[in-house]
N, C-alpha and C positions, 0 to 999 in steps of 0.2 A: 652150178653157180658156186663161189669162194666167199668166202668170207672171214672176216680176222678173229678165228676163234682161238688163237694161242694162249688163254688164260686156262685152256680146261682141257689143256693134252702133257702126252706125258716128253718128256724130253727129246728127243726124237723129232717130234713133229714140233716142240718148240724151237727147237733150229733154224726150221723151214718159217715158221711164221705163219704160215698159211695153210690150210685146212679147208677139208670138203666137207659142206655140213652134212653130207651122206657118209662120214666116214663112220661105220660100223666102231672100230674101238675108241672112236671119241663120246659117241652116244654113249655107249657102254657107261663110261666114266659119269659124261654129264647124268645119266639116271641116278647114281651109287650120290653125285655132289651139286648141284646146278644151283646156281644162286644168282639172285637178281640183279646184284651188285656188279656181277663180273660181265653177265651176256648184255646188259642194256645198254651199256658203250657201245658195241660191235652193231648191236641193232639199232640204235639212237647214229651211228655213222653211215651205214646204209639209209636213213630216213634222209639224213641231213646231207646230201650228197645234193649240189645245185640249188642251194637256197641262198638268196641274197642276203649280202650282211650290208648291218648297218656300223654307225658308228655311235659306242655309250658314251657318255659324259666325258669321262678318261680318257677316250681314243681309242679304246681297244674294240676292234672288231668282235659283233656278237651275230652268232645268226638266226631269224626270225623265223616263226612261220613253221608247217609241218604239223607230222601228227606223231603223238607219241606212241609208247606202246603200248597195243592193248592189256589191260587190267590183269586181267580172267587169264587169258596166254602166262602173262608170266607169275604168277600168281597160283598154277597148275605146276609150272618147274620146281615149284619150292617142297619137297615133300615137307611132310608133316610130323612124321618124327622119322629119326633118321639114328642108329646104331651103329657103332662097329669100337675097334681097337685101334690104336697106336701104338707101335714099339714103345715102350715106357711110360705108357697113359694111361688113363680108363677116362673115356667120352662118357660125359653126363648130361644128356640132353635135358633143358627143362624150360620153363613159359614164365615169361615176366612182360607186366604190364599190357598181355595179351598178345605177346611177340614169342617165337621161338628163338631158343638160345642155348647156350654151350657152355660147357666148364670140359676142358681137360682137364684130367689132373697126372702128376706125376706119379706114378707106380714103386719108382725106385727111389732114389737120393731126393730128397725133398728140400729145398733153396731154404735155408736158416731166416731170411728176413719174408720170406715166403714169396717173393716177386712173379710176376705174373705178366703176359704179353694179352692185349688187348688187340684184335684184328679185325679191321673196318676194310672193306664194310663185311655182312655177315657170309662167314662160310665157314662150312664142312667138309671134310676129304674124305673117302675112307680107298685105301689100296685094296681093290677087290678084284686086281687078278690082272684087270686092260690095262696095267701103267701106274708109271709112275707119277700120282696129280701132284700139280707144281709145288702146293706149299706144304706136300710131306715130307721135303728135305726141310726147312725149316723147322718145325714143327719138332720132329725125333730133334735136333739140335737143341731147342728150345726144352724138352724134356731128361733129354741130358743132363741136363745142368740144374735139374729140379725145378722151373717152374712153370708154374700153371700157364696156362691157356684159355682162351672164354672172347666170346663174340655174343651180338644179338644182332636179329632180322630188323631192321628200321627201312629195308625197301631201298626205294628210288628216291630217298625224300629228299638229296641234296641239298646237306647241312640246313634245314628247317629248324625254326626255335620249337616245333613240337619234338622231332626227330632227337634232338639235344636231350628234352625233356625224360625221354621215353629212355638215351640214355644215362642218363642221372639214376633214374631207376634199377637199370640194372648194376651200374655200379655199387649203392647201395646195398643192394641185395647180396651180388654175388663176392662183396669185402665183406659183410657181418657172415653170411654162408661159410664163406671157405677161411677167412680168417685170412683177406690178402695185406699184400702190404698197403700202407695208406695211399702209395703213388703207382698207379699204373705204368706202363712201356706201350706205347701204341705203335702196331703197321699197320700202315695207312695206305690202301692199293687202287690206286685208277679212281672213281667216285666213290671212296671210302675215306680219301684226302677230304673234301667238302665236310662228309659228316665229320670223322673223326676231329679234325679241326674246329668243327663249330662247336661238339661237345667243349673240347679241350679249353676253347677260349672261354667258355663259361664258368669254364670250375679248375681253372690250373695250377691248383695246389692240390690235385687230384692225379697230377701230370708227372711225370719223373723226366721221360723224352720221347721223342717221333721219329717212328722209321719210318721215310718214303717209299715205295715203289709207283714208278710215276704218278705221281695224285694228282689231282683236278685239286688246286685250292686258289683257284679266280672263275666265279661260275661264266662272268664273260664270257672266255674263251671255251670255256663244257661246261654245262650243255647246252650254254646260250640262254639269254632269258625269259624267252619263250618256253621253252625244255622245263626251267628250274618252276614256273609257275602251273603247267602241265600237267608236270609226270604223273601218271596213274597210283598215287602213295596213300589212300583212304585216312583220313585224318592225321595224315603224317604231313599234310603240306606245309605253303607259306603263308595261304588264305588270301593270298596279295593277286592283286591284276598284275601283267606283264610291266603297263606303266606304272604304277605302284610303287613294284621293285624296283625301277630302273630309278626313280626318284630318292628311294631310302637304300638304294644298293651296299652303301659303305656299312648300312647298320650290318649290316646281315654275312658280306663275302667275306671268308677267313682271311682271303692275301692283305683284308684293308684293315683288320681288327687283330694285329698280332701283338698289341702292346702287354696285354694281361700275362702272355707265354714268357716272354722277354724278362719281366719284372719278378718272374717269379722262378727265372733259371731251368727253363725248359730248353732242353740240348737238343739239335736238328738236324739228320743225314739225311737226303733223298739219295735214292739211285734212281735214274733217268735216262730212257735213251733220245740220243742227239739228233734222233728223225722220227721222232713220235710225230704224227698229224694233228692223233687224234686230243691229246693231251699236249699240248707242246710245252718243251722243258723250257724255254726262255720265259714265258708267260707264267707260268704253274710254277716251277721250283727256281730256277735262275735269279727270278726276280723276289721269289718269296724271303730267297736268302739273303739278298741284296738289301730290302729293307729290316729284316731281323737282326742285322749286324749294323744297322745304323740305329738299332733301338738298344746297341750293346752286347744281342743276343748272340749265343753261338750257332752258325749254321755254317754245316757242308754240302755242297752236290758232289755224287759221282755220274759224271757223266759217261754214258757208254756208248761209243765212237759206233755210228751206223746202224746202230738201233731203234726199231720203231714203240710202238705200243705192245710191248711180249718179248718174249724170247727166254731161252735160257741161262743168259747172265741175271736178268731181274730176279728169276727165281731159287738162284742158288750162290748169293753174293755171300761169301766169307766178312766183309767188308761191315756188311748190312748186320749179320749174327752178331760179329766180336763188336759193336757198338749197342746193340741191343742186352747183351749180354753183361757189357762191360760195366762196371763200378763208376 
């Protein structure tokens, strides 16, 4: 059996798209980096395969029903501490608010305003020999140019006001720690959109800008509202029933709450491909940008002409750097 494990291979097989989950060097890799952020799409699409959808307040199809992932399963992928090097870094693993978490730091040229990429949802790479994992071309580029690096574990929690919370904390911490600069640079990847975003909308003069790679930021369309109320995330949830959220939805989904980014001059690129399923770009970033620029805001999509959920343009956009990067 196949499955769309393209987020956790090295180029090569991000070509292809598609992936055997017996494939020897992709285990390999996911042992060295696996993260809950990136496999619970793939397995949240295999669950969600023939469930009826309904229709939400808005119109937008949501689908119901199913069962999430187990706890314990993916809760086992996540090691526990996790070492290694980056060309031009030194990995600092450490624990906030009872989450594991990361600080790269730059080794060489150190960024003068000291600027720093935030990468939702949480992950680690390390090159140990099976490939190239996708966001260590990023990453050396990001180090290049001096600056930091740093994520934290918040799970499955699907932009939750706890999940925000938890990171506010680490922000905190790791700006008085390392001495970053006051505005983050967030990439936001597949369900790292939701969280990233929700932190974002809560404290966005914490915000400098947002780099997409296709996010989920309308839970509508991923993981559906069933999913968002669900997920196995141990006090990271939304504490809400399924009807709950469908009734206070606007409090809560990033695509409905982007006025705070707007007002406060946060700049917007997604890259996206144009046949994602799983995430679809019209729903999640199309439309995200559509209403951002009618709040004023600046937003761009790149779209990537016959692209699903992966591949090797998402992970290795020049496009995506020199706007991350850029002044």
């Amino acid at each position: 059996m196949s499955r769309q494990f393209s987020f956790l291979t090295g180029p090569a097989d991000c070509r292809a798209g598609v992936v055997s989950a017996s494939s020897r060097p992709v285990l390999r890799a996911i042992g060295a980096c696996l993260l809950v952020g990136l496999i619970a799409p793939a397995m949240l699409r295999a669950q969600s395969a023939g469930r009826p959808a309904t229709e939400s307040p808005a119109g937008r199809p949501v689908h119901t029903g199913g069962t999430s992932p187990d706890a314990e399963y993916i809760r086992r992928l996540i090691p526990e501490r996790i070492e290694g090097m980056y060309p031009g870094g030194r990995l600092v693993p450490l624990r906030i608010a009872g989450r594991n978490a990361y600080v790269i730091e730059p080794t060489g040229v150190i960024d003068r305003q000291r600027r720093w990429i935030w990468i939702f949802p949480f992950w680690l790479g390390i090159n140990d020999g099976h490939g190239q994992l996708h966001h260590h071309w990023y990453v050396e580029r990001f180090l290049r140019k001096g600056f930091h690096i740093a994520g934290i574990d918040v799970g499955t929690s699907c932009g939750s006001p706890a999940g925000a919370r938890v990171c506010g904390e680490f922000y905190d911490e790791v700006h008085r720690r390392f001495r970053l600069d006051d505005r983050a640079r967030l990439v936001v990847q597949s369900n790292g959109g939701l969280i990233g975003y929700s932190w974002a909308i809560r404290q966005p003069e914490r915000v400098e800008r947002i780099g997409g790679i296709c996010p989920a930021t309308d839970f509508w369309t991923w993981p559906g509202i069933e999913n968002v109320t669900h997920f196995p995330e141990p006090g990271l949830g939304y504490g809400l029933t399924a009807a709950e959220l469908v009734r206070t939805s606007s409090d809560y989904n990033p695509i409905d709450r982007l006025e705070p980014l707007a007002r406060h001059g946060v700049r917007i690129l997604h890259i996206h491909g144009d046949r994602d399923e799983l995430v679809p770009m019209g729903a999640n970033s199309t439309e995200l940008a559509r209403r951002y620029r009618h709040l004023a805001g600046r937003a761009e999509i790149v779209a990537l002409p016959g692209l699903g959920h992966g591949g090797l343009p998402l992970y290795e956009s020049q496009t995506l750097v020199d706007f991350l990067l850029g002044d």
